[in-house]
GUNUKOL-907462 format. One line per 5 residues: number of its first residue (from 1); for each residue x, y, z of C-alpha. Coordinates in steps of 0.2 Angstrom, whole numbers. Example, Ala and Ser with C-alpha at 12.3 -4.5 7.8 and 13.67 -1.06 7.14 Angstrom:
BEGIN
1) 62,-22,39 | 68,-5,36
***
This chain:
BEGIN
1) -231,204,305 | -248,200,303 | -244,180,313 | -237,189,327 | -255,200,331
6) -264,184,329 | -251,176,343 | -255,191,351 | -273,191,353 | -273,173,356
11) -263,175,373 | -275,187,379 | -289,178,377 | -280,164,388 | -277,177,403
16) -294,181,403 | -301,165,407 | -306,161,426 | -296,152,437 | -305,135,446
21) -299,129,463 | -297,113,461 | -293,102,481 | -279,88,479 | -287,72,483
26) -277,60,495 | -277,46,480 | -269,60,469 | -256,62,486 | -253,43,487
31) -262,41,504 | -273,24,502 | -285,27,517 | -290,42,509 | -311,44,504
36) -314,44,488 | -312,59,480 | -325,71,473 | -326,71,454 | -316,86,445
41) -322,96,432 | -313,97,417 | -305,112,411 | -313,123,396 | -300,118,378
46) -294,134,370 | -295,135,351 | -276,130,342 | -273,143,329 | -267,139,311
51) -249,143,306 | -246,156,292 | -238,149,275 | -223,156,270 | -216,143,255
56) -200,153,250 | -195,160,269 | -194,178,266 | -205,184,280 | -220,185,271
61) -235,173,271 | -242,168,253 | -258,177,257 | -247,193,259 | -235,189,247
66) -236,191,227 | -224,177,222 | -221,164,236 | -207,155,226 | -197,168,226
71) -187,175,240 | -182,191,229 | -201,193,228 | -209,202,242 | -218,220,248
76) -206,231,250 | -192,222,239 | -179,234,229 | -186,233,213 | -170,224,199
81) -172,225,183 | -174,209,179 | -193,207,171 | -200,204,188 | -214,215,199
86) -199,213,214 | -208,225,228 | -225,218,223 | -234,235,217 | -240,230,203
91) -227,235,190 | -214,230,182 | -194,236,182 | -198,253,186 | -186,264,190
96) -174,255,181 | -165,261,164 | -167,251,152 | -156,251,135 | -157,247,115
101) -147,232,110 | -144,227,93 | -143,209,85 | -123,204,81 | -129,191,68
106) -109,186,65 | -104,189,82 | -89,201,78 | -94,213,93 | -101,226,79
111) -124,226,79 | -135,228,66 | -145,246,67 | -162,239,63 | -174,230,74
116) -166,236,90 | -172,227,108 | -174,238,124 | -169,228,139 | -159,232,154
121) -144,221,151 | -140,213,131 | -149,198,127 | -140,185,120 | -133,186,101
126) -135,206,103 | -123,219,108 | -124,239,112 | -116,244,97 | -125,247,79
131) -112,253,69 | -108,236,57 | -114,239,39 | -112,219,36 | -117,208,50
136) -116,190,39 | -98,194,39 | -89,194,54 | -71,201,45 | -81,217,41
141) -84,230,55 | -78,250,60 | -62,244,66 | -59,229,52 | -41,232,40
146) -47,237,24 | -41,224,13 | -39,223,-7 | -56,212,-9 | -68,223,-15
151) -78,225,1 | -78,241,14 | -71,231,26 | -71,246,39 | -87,252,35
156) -83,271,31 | -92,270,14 | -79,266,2 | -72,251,-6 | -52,245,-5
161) -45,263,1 | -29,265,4 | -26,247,-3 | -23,250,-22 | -9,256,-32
166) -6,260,-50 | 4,249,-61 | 9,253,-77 | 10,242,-96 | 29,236,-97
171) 26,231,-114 | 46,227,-120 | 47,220,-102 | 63,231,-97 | 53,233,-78
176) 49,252,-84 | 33,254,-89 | 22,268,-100 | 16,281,-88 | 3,284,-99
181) -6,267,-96 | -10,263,-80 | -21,254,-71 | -25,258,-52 | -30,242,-43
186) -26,230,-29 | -11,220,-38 | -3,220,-54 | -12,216,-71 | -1,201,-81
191) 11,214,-90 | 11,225,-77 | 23,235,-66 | 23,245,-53 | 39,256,-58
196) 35,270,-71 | 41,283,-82 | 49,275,-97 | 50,285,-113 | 50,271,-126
201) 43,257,-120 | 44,248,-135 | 63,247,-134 | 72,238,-119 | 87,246,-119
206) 79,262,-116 | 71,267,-99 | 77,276,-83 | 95,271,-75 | 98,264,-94
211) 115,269,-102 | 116,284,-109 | 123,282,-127 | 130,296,-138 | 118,290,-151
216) 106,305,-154 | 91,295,-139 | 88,297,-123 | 92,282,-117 | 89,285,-97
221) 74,296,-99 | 79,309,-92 | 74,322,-105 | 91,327,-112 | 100,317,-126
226) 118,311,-124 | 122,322,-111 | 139,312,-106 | 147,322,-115 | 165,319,-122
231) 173,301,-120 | 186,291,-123 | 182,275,-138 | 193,261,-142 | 190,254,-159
236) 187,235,-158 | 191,227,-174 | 189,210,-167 | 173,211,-158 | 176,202,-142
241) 173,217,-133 | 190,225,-130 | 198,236,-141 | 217,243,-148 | 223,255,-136
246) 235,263,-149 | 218,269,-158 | 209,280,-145 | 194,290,-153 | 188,306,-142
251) 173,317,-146 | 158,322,-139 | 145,309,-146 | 153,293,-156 | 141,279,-158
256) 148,263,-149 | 148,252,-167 | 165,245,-168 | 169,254,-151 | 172,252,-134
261) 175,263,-118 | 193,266,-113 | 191,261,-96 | 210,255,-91 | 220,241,-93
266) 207,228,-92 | 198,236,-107 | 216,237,-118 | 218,219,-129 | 234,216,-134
271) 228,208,-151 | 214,216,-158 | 213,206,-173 | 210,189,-163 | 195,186,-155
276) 199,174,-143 | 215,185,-138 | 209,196,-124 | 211,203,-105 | 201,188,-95
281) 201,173,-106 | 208,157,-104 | 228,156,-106 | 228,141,-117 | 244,129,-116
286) 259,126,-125 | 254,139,-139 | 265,150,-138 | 254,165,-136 | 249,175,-122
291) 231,172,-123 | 224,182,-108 | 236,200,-112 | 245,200,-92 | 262,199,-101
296) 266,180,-99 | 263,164,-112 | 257,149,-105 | 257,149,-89 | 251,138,-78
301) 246,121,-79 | 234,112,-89 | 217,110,-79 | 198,112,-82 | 187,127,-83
306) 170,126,-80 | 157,142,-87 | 153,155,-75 | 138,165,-82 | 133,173,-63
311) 150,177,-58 | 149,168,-43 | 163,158,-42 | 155,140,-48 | 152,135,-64
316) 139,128,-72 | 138,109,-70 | 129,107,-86 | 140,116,-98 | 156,107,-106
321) 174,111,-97 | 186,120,-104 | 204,113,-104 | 216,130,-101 | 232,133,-90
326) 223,146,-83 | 206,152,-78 | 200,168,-85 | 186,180,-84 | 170,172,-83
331) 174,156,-77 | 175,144,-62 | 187,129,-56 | 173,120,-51 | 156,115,-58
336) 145,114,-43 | 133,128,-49 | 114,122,-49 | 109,140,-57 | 122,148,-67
341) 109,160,-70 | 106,167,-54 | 120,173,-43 | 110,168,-26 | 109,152,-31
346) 123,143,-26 | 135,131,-14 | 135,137,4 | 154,138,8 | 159,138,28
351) 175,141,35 | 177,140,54 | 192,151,54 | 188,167,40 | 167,165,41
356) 155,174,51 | 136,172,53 | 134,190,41 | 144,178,26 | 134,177,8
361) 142,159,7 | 153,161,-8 | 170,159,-9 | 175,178,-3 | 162,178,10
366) 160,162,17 | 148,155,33 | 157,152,50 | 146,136,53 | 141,119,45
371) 125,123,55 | 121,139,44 | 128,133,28 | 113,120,29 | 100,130,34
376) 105,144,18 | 105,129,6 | 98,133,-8 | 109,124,-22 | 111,106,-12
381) 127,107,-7 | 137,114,8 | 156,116,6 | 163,114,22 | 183,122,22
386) 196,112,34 | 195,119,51 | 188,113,67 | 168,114,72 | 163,114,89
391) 143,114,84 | 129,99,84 | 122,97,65 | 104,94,62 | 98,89,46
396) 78,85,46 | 66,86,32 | 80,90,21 | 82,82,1 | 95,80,-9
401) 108,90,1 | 126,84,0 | 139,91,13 | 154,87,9 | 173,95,14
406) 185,103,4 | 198,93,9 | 203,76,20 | 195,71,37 | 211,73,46
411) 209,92,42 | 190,97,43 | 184,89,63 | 168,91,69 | 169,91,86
416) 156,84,101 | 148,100,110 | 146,97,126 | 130,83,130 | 126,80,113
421) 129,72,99 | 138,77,83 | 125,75,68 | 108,71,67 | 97,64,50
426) 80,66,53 | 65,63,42 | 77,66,27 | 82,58,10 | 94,60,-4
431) 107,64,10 | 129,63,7 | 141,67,20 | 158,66,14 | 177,69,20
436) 173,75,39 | 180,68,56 | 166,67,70 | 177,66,86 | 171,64,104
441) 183,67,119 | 180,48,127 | 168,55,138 | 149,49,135 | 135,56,129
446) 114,48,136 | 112,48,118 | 111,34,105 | 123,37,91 | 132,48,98
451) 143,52,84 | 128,53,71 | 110,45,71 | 101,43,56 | 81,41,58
456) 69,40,46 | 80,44,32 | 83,34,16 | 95,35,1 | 109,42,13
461) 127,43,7 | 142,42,20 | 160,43,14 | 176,45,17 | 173,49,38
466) 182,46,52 | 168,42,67 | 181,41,83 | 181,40,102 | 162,44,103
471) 152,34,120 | 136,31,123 | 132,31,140 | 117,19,147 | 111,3,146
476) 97,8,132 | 107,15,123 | 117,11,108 | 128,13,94 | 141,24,100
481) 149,30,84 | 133,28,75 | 114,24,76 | 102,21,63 | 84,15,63
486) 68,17,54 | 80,20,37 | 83,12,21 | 97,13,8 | 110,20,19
491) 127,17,13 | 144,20,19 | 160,20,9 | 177,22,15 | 172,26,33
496) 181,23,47 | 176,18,65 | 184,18,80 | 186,20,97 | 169,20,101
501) 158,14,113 | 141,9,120 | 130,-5,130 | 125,-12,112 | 135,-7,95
506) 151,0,100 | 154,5,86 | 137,5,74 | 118,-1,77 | 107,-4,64
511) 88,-6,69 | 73,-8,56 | 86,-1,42 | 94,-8,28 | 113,-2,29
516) 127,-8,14 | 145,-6,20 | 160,-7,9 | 179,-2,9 | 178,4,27
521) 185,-2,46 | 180,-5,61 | 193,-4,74 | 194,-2,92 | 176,-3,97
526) 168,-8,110 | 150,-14,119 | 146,-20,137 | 137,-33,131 | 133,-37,110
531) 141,-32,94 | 159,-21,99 | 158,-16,82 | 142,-19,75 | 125,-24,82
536) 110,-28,70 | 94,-29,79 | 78,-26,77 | 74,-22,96 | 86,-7,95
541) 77,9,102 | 81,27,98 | 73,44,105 | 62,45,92 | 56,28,83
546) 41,28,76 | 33,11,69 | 48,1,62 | 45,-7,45 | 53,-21,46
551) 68,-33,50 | 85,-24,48 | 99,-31,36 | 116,-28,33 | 128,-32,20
556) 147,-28,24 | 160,-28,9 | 179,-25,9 | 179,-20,26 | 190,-25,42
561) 185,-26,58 | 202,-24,73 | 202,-25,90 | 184,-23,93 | 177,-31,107
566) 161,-37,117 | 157,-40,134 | 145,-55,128 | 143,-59,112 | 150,-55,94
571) 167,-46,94 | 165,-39,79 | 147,-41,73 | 133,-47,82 | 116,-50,70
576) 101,-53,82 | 86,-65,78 | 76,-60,64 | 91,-49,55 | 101,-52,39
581) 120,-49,41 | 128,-53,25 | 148,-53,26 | 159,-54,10 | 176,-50,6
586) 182,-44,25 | 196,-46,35 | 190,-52,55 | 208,-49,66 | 209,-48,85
591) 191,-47,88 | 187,-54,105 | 169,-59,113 | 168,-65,132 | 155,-78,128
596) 149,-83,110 | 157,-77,93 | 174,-69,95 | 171,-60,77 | 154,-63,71
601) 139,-69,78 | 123,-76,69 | 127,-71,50 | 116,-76,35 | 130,-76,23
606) 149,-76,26 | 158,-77,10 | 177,-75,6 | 183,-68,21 | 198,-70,32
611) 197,-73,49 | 215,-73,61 | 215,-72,80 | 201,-68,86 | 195,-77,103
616) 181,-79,115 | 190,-80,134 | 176,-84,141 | 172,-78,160 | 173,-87,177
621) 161,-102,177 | 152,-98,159 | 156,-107,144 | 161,-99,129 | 159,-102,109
626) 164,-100,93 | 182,-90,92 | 178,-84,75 | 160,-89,73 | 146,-92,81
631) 129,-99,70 | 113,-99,77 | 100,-98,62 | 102,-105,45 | 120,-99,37
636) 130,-103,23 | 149,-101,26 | 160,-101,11 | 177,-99,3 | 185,-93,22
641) 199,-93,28 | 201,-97,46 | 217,-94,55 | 222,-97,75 | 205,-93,82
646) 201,-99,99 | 189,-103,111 | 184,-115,122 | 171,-123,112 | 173,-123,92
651) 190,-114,91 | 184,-107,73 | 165,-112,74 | 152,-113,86 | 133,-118,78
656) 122,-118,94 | 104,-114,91 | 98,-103,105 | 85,-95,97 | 77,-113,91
661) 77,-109,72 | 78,-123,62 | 88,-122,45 | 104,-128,39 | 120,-124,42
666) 130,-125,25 | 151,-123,29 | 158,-126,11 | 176,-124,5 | 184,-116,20
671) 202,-118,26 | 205,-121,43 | 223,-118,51 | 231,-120,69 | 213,-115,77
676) 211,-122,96 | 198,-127,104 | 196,-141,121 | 180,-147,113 | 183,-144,94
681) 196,-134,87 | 188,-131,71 | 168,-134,73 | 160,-140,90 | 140,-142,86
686) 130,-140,100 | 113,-140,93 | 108,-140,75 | 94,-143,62 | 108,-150,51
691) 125,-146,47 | 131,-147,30 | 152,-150,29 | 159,-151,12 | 176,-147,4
696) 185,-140,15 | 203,-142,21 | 206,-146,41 | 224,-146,47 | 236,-139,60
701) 228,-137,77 | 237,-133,92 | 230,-142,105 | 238,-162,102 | 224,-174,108
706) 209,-162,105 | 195,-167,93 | 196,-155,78 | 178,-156,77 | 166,-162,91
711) 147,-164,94 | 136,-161,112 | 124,-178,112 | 108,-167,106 | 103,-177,89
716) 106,-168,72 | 108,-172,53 | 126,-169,45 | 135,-173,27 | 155,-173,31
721) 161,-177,16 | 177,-172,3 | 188,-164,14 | 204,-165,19 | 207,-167,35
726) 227,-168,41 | 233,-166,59 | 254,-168,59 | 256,-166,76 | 242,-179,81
731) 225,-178,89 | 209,-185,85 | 198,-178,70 | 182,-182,77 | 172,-184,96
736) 155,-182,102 | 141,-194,102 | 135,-189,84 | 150,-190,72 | 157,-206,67
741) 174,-207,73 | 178,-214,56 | 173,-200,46 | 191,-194,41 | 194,-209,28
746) 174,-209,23 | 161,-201,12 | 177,-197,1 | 186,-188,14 | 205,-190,17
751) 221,-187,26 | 235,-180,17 | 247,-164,17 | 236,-150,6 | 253,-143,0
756) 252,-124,4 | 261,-113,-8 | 269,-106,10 | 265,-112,26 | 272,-109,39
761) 279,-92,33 | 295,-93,33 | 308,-74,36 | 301,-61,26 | 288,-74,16
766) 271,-74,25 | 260,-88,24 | 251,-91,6 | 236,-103,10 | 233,-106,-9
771) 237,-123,-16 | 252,-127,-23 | 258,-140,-38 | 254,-157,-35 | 242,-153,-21
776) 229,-167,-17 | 215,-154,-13 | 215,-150,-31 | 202,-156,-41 | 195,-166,-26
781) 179,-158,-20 | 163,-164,-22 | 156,-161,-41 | 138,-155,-36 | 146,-139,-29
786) 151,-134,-47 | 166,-132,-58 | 179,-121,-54 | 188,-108,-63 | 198,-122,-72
791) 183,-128,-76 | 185,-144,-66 | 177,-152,-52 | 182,-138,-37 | 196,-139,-24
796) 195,-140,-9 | 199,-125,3 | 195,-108,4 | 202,-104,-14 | 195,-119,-23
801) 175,-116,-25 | 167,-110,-38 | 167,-93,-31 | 184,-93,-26 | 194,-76,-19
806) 198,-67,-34
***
């Protein structure tokens, strides 16, 4: 305002000035021959005027206004209440309301009363309210849960309201206590119970709901002394509890010494002078007496009876059995009862077809699922009825649980739902799984393991399974029967595997685990590329595998392995670098590879096994190795027996070093028979450290003119020495730039028939690859290997070391 009358004034003044005439010269027109002009005045200079200041632009210059920093600040501003002189009259926030505000201290929304602050809005740490009585505590305020702590939580002036109870002194601990001492207070004093009213409680057999006697108390507390009235007494001569029905005693009061309640039948004993003659015992056999009073002697058959204290149907594990041809009162057929104390404490029982999810788990109320049966465990072990199960098992963070079926595989199957697989072990330990079949539909399943993956487990049990016709689809994934990785001490007994599929480990994979194997078969499996029945490898990769700790090993005993096969490498068993694989005592038949190993591949230990048929076909263009084995790192194979394998090169044994490991490769009293091979029918050495070939017995290959062992030309150390090596139909025992062509009658080797106890086999008489009489393998192997079990220096073959097949 006050800059626009100064502009004002200032262009008056200018129209007030007078005008001068001023002529235009003829230089200022342009015209040369003009005079020269008259000198023109100057003009009179107006004053310039000074600009107001207005620093915060809100229209009022800093002489006029009270705060030029400010553009809330100015006359005639609406006055906020906000500490500030806004409208620039000289006071503060007036005509605001301004308000107390109390410190919350231990910001629970509740203020302390004292030292109150009046402000227009709450300052920081304080709030409207002043109704907290504590404000160091943030659980105590008007609208706090009075808790049993001693405190007034809700601030109404008193302490644990509503939170106390009285409890009374159960001194003969019948869980009746005196009315007459009580103690009111938040939880129970050590004695204490909270149910009152007994009327002697220094006696336990007397308090309310007792049994009211005829015996001049009152037992039940109920103010009035045997008020039953008349009943019905048995005298019980014998003691065990039932008495002589022929002796009935009535009246209105009779003490129970020497008595018993009529109560029927089951109450009547049929020899009241024999104590262990009596409804509900054990019928004992073969004694002529009818033990258990149902009116027939010795029935049954002898079996055992194991003590049932709880009456739920399994006895106590811990308690001797009791031999009796039939069970009685009080007893069980099984001793599966971890608390024979407690009758909630016991097996969980399913039954596909007669449980229900509402079931107890005993015997006469059993679960419908194996699922539930686990997840109600509380005695360690789930009974699993035969049936079928459609469900997907998950056992995780589980220990010393044991599920085990009632009867065979063939009768309790578990089938694959939809997408998933069967069972998962997670993160357990102390695990058995016992007589079940896991069965898939042939259809697959993006899930490693798709019949059951064990991870992060140890001291896992498997037995007596049957894992079949389970795939697992994708190229990461693996073991389609089963997958375990990141476990230890996982073994499995009488387990059958079969049918299965995957990209790696038809049938099983084994990754950072160590995994024993015994009595069990593999049969039918199948991988796209490694290990149709078994893949060892450290590189194997589950959904959830956490740091892996360590390389996995395998040991595999009594088992066969049929039909499996491998679209690269190890029909039967593929052990990758880095893995133990130790094979004893198994039976290898039929397994097929496409490339390398038709039955194992890259073992550390194959001892006392039998190895018939198995091939590598090879594909179009590709070479193909080892029809039974394939070595790679350091192996020793001993006391084997090798049997028409084939393959293109080494018909029974390939050793090529892919993986460059040096070590050596130790083949030690093997028998070798009709194996083919175009570049060595029994061993074709690619590449080696060194090859160590000692007492073993080469004859009958099928391919007339072939080497029956040949070498590639890279340089390699070997000992051939005290075999036999014997070709009827012809053919020459050695090629290759490294073996000496005259090895067969050197280092103590020789040519002569070994002299099978039967060979060929002949009608109903298979072969017998043993020695028989007069044999010149006998005795004939080299010393430093040890006596045999004669005692003498060993024989040469597959039965002739000093760990011979028993």
């Amino acid at each position: 305002m006050f800059l626009r009358l100064v502009l004002l004034v200032a262009l008056l003044m200018l129209s007030a000035l007078p005008t001068a005439c001023v002529p235009v010269t003829n230089e200022q027109l342009g015209d040369d021959d003009a005079s020269p002009a008259a000198a023109t005045p100057e003009l009179p200079q107006s004053p310039t005027p000074t600009p107001a200041t207005d620093a915060d632009n809100d229209g009022f210059p800093l002489q006029d206004d009270c705060d030029d920093t400010d553009p809330a600040v100015y006359p005639g501003a609406g006055e906020a209440c906000d500490g500030k002189d806004n409208d620039c009259d000289g006071t503060v926030d007036e005509g605001n309301q301004l308000a107390l505000f109390h410190i919350d201290a231990d910001g629970d929304g509740y203020g302390d009363a004292g030292e109150p602050v009046e402000a227009c809005s709450a300052p920081p740490g304080h709030v409207a309210d002043d109704t907290d009585c504590d404000d160091t505590d943030a659980s105590i305020h008007p609208d706090a849960v009075e808790v049993c702590d001693g405190k007034d939580n809700d601030c109404d002036g008193t302490v644990d309201e509503d939170s106390k109870a009285y409890f009374y002194n159960d001194s003969d601990g019948d869980g009746h206590g005196d009315s007459a001492n009580a103690a009111y207070t938040c939880t129970a004093p050590t004695g204490y119970v909270d149910a009152g009213g007994d009327c002697n409680d220094a006696d336990p057999a007397i308090h309310p709901g007792a049994q009211e006697y005829c015996n001049g108390v009152d037992d039940d507390c109920d103010g009035d002394t045997d008020e039953d009235g008349s009943q019905d007494y048995l005298e019980d001569a014998d003691l065990d509890g039932y008495g002589n029905p022929d002796s009935v005693i009535s009246g209105p009061c009779l003490p129970p010494e020497g008595l018993v309640e009529d109560a029927g039948p089951a109450t009547h004993d049929c020899d009241d002078a024999d104590a262990s003659i009596h409804p509900g015992a054990l019928e004992a056999c073969n004694n002529g007496v009818d033990d258990n009073c149902n009116g027939d002697i010795d029935e049954g058959a002898a079996s055992a009876y194991y003590l049932d204290l709880d009456g739920d149907g399994f006895g106590d594990s811990s308690a001797p059995p009791v031999t009796a041809c039939s069970g009685g009162d009080g007893y069980a057929t099984n001793a599966m009862d971890c608390n024979d104390g407690a009758p909630g404490a016991h097996p969980a029982v399913v039954d596909a077809a007669n449980g229900s999810s509402q079931g107890d788990g005993t015997e006469e109320s059993p679960l419908a699922t194996i699922q539930s049966g686990i997840d109600a465990d509380n005695c360690g072990l789930v009974m699993v009825r035969p049936g079928e199960y459609y469900e997907s098992i998950r056992v995780e963070n589980k220990s010393g649980l044991a599920i085990r079926a009632t009867a065979t595989p063939e009768t309790t199957i578990l089938h694959r739902p939809g997408g998933q697989r069967v069972m998962l072990l997670i993160d357990s330990t102390a695990i058995t799984i016992s007589g079940l079949t896991l069965k898939g539909d042939g259809s697959g399943v993006g899930l490693s393991g798709a019949g059951m993956a064990i991870i992060g487990c140890s001291s896992v049990s498997l037995e007596d399974l049957d894992i079949q016709y389970l795939k697992s689809d994708g190229v990461d994934k693996v073991g389609g029967g089963m997958a375990v990785t990141n476990s230890t001490s996982v073994t499995m007994s009488g387990v059958l595997v079969r049918g299965n599929h995957a990209a790696n480990g038809g049938g099983l994979a084994v990754s950072a685990s160590s995994v024993t194997v015994t009595g069990s078969a593999f049969s039918g499996n199948g991988a796209d590329k490694d290990g149709g029945g078994v893949l060892v490898s450290d590189v194997v990769i589950l959904e959830r595998n956490p740091a892996r700790d360590g390389a996995p090993s395998v040991t595999i005993q009594g088992t066969t392995f049929t039909d499996n096969v491998a679209g690269d490498t190890g029909g039967g068993l593929r052990a990758g670098s880095g893995s133990v694989a130790e094979v004893e005592e198994c039976w290898f038949e039929n397994n097929m590879a496409a490339i390398r190993g038709g039955a194992v591949a890259n073992p550390n230990v194959v001892r006392r096994c039998t190895f018939l048929e198995n091939s590598v076909p090879g594909q179009s263009g590709v070479s193909f190795y080892g029809g039974a084995l394939m070595l790679e790192s350091e192996s020793v194979v001993t006391n084997n027996l090798f049997v028409a394998n084939e393959a293109w090169y080494g018909g029974a044994i390939d050793v090529n070093n892919f993986a460059g490991d040096e070590g050596e490769q130790t083949i030690v009293n093997n028998t070798f028979v009709d194996n083919d091979g175009e570049r060595g029918a029994t061993l074709f050495v690619f590449s080696a450290d060194r090859v160590l070939f000692v007492n073993n017995i080469v004859t009958h290959f099928s391919k007339p003119g072939g080497a029956a062992m040949e070498s590639f030309g890279l340089d390699f150390d070997y000992t051939v020495a005290y075999n036999d090596f014997y070709l009827p139909e012809g053919g020459d025992f050695f090629a290759g730039p490294r073996f000496d062509s005259n090895l067969a009658e050197n280092e103590e080797n020789f040519i002569d028939d070994p002299r099978f106890v039967q060979y060929p086999s002949s009608g109903e008489e298979p072969a017998d690859f043993r020695l028989g009489e007069g044999s010149p393998c006998i005795d004939a192997g080299d010393p430093a290997w040890g006596d045999d079990t004669a005692g003498t220096d060993p024989d040469l073959g597959a039965y002739g070391g000093p760990d011979p097949h028993p």
